[in-house]
N, C-alpha and C positions, 0 to 999 in steps of 0.2 A: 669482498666481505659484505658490501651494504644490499647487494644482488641474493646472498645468504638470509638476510637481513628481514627482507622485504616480503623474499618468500614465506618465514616462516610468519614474518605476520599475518601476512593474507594465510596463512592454511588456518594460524590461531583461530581468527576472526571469523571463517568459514565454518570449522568448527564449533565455535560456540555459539554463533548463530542456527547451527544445525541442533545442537542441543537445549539451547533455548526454547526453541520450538519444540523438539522429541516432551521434554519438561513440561509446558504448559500444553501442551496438546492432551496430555497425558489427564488434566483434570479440566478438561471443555466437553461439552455435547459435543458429539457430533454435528450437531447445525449449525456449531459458534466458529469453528476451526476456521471453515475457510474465509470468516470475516478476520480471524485472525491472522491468518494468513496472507489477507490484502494491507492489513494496517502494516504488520510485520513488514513487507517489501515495499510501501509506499514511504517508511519509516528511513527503508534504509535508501529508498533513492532521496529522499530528501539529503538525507546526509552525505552520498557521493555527490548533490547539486546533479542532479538529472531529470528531477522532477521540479517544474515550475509551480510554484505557489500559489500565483494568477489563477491558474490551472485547474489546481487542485481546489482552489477554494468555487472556480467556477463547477467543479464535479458536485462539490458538496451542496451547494446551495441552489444551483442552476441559474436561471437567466433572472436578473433583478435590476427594476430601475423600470425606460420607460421602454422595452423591444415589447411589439406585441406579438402575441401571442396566439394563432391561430386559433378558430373557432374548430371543436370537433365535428366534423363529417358524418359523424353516424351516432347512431344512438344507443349501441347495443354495449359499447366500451365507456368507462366513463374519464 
């Protein structure tokens, strides 16, 4: 019974994650979707704990404190 159970949560949840998205896609630019689309799944690895926090929060803000920082090599990129 709980093997019944389990399944049909995981399809629920699949489900309305797939619609959730269909939903708000539906009223995004085009150019916002796929930022939407990373929060969406960074969203949900948080909450299965798969995505480290450390992690994330080193994605978002990048290197801070005392790492230096290499000088650019060239001139033509800033």
């Amino acid at each position: 019974m709980s093997n019944v159970l389990e399944t049909r949560l995981k399809n629920l949840n699949e489900y309305f994650t797939y619609s959730l998205y269909e939903n708000i896609c539906r009223s995004l630019f085009e150019k916002h979707k796929l930022l939407f689309s990373f929060l969406l799944t960074a969203r949900m690895e948080f909450f299965k704990e798969s995505l480290n926090p450390i992690e994330w929060r080193y994605f978002l803000t990048g290197p801070v404190g005392d790492i230096a920082v290499k000088n650019n090599p060239v001139d033509w990129i800033d």
